[in-house]
C-alpha atoms as one frame of an Amber mdcrd trajectory, in Angstrom:
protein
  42.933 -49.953-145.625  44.580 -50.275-149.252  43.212 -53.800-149.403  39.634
 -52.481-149.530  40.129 -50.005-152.197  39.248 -51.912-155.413  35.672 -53.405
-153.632  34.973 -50.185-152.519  35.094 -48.888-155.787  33.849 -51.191-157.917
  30.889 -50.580-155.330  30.210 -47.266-155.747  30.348 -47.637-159.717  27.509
 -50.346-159.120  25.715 -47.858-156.738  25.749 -49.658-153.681  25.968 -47.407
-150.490  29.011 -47.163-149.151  30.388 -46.062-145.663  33.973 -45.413-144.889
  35.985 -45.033-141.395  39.191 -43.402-140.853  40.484 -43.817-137.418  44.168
 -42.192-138.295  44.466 -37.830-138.240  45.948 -38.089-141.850  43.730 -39.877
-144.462  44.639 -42.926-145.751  44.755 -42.890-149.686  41.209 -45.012-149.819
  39.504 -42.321-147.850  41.183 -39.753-150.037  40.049 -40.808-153.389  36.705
 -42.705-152.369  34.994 -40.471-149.837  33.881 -37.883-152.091  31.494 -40.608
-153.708  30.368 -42.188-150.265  27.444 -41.901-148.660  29.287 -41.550-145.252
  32.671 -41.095-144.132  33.496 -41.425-140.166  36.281 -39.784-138.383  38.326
 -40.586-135.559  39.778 -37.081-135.306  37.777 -34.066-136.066  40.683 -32.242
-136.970  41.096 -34.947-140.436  37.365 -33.331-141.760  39.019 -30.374-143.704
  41.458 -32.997-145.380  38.620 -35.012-147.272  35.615 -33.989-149.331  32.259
 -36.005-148.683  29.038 -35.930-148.757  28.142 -36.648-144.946  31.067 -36.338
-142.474  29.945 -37.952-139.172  32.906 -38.018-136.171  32.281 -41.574-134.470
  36.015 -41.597-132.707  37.451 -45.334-132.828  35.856 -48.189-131.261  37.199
 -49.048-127.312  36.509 -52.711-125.832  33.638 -51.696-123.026  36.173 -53.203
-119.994  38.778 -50.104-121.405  36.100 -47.923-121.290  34.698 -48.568-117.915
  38.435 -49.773-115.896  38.826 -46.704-113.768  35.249 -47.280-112.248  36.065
 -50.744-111.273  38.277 -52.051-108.397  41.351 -54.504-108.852  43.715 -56.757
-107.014  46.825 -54.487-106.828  49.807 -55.648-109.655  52.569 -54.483-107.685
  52.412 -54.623-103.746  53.912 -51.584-102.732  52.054 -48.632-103.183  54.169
 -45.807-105.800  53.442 -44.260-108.737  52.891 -46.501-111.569  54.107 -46.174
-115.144  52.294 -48.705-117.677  54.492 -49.492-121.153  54.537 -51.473-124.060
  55.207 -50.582-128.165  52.518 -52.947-129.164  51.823 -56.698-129.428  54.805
 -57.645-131.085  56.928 -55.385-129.416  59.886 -52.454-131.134  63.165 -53.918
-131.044  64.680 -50.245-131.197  62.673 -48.810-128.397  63.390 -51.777-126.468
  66.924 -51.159-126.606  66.318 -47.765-125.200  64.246 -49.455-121.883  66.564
 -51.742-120.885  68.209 -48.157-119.355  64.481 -47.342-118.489  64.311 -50.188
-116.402  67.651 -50.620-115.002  67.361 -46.656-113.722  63.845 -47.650-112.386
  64.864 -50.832-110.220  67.728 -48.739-108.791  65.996 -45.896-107.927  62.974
 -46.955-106.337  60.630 -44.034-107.253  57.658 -45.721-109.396  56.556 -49.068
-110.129  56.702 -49.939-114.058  54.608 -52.691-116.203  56.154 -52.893-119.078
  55.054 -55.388-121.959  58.211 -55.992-124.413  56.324 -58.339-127.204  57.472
 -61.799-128.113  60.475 -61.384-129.738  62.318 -58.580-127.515  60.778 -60.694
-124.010  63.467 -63.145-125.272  66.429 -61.566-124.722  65.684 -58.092-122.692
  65.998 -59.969-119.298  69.431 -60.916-119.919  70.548 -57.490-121.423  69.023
 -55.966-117.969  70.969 -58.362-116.127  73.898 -57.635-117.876  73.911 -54.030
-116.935  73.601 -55.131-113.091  69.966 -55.583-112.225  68.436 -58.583-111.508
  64.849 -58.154-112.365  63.461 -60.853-109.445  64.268 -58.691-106.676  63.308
 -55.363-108.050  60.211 -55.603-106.508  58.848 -52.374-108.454  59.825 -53.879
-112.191  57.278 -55.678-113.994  58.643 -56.865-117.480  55.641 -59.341-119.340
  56.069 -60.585-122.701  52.397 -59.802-123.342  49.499 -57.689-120.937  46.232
 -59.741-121.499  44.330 -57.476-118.794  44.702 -54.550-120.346  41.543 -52.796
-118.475  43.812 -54.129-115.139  47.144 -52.314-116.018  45.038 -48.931-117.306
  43.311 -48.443-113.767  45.884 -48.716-111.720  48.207 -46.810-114.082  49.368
 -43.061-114.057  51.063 -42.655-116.858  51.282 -44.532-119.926  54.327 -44.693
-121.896  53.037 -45.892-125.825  52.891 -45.352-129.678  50.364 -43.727-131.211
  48.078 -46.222-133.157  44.750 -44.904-133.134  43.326 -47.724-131.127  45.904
 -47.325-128.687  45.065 -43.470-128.167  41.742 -43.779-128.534  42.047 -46.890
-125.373  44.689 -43.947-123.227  41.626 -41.197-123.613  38.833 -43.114-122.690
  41.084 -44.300-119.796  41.594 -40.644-119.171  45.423 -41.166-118.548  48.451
 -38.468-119.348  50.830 -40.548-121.676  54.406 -40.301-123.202  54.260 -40.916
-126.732  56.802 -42.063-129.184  55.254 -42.165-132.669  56.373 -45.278-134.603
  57.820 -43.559-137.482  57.901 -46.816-139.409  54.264 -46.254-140.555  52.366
 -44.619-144.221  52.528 -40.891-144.369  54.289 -40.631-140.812  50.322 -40.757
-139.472  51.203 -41.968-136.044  53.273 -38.837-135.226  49.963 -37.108-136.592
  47.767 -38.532-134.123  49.947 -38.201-131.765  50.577 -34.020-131.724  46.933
 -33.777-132.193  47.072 -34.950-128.237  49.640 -33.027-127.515  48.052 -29.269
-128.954  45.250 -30.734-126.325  47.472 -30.717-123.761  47.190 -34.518-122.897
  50.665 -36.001-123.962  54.351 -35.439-124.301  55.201 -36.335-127.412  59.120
 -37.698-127.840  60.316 -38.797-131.856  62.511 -42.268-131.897  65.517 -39.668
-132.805  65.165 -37.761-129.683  64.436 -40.386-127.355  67.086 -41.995-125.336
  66.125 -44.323-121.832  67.658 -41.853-119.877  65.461 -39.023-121.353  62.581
 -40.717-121.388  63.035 -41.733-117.466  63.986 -38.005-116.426  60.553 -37.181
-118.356  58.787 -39.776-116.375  59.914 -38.753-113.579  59.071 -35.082-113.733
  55.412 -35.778-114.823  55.383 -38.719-111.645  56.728 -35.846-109.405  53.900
 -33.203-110.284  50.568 -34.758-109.577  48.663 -31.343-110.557  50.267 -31.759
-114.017  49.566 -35.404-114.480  45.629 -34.841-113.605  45.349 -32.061-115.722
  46.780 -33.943-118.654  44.245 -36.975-117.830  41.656 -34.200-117.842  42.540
 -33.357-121.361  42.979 -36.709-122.245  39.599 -37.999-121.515  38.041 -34.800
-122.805  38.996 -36.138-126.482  37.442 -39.519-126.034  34.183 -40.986-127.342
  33.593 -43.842-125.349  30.484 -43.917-127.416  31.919 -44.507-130.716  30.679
 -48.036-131.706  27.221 -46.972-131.378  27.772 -43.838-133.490  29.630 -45.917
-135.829  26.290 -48.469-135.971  24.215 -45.404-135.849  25.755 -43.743-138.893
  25.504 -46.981-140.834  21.911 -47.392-140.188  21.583 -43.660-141.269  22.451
 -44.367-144.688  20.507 -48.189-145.263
């Protein structure tokens, strides 16, 4: 991050070693002008090596919690109690008022229809006033038993199992979390972000065939439903992408990360 720029300078003029991670597809500017004087520079993305010069290029991938890593080997209680489809949401922890806009039609189309269960996490701020908006429009959220709207998922390892498709931005944790879960995902890229990198990461995913990627532009809650739905209605499809999916993670990469390190002390 910028913030580390100036001590990791002022440690390479004093000739300490110095190892740098970039978890994003596009560079950052630190990793740009400081990783041709590092000792190490780690990747998330393979595809960001031929955007840097450095000495030793070592792809770690980004660091998953080890309950993420391991959730579709381990049996939960069910979230919802009837057995569909089920999408899993959310924009981040504190939520994007502008894509929330666009789900209260996600959700509204999703209670009426009855096709898939949905989990979605709207953040602190939107969780406020989204349940009214929804009931505005004519659905009342406590008997749609399929609708799960949370102002915050702390079992995150619990919603990935039992999920089959993940609707999300494209933070490299978040991706990183979606691969090693080896789940298909919609994807709209937070274009709110340095250099546009999210909507970087996130067509790197979809050139591997694991995600539909959607720009804010684009996206309305009625597309993004009808998109849903099509991926919901064509298993094949949806297992394939979760094949690709978990072909790009590294559920490995804190111990490459530590073992990179080490290779340099």
């Amino acid at each position: 991050g910028y913030a580390s720029y100036p001590m990791v300078a002022a440690a390479q003029q004093l000739g300490v070693k110095t190892a740098l991670l970039e978890v994003n597809a596009a560079p950052g500017m630190v990793v740009r002008r400081l990783s041709h004087r590092a000792d190490c520079v780690m990747l998330g993305f393979e595809e960001t090596a031929s955007q840097i010069r450095a000495k030793r290029i070592v792809f770690t991938g980004s660091p998953v919690r080890e309950e993420i890593v391991r959730c579709r080997e381990r049996e939960y209680p069910p979230i919802f109690a009837h057995r569909r489809p089920m999408i899993l949401s959310f924009w981040g922890s504190v939520g994007a008022l502008y894509m929330n806009k666009k789900m209260v039609d996600f959700i509204v189309r999703t209670a009426r229809e009855g096709e898939f269960n949905l989990l979605h996490a709207a953040g602190s701020s939107n969780f406020q006033w989204m349940p009214g908006e929804i009931r505005q429009k004519g659905c009342d959220l406590e008997q749609a038993g399929n609708v799960d709207l949370r102002e915050y998922i702390f079992e995150m390892d619990k919603a990935m199992a039992q999920a089959d498709l993940i609707i999300c931005r494209a933070g490299a944790s978040t991706l990183a979390e979606v691969c090693c879960a080896g789940l298909p995902s919609i994807i709209v890229p937070s274009p709110y972000v340095t250099g546009n990198h999210q909507e970087k990461n996130a067509r790197l995913l979809e050139r591997a065939g694991a995600a539909i990627v959607m720009t804010e532009p684009e996206c309305t809650g009625d597309k993004l439903y009808e998109t849903a739905q099509s991926l919901l209605r064509d298993p094949e499809r949806l297992r394939q992408m979760g094949r690709c999916a978990a072909k790009r993670a590294r559920p490995d990469a804190l111990r490459r990360i530590y073992d990179a390190v080490k290779g340099i002390l």
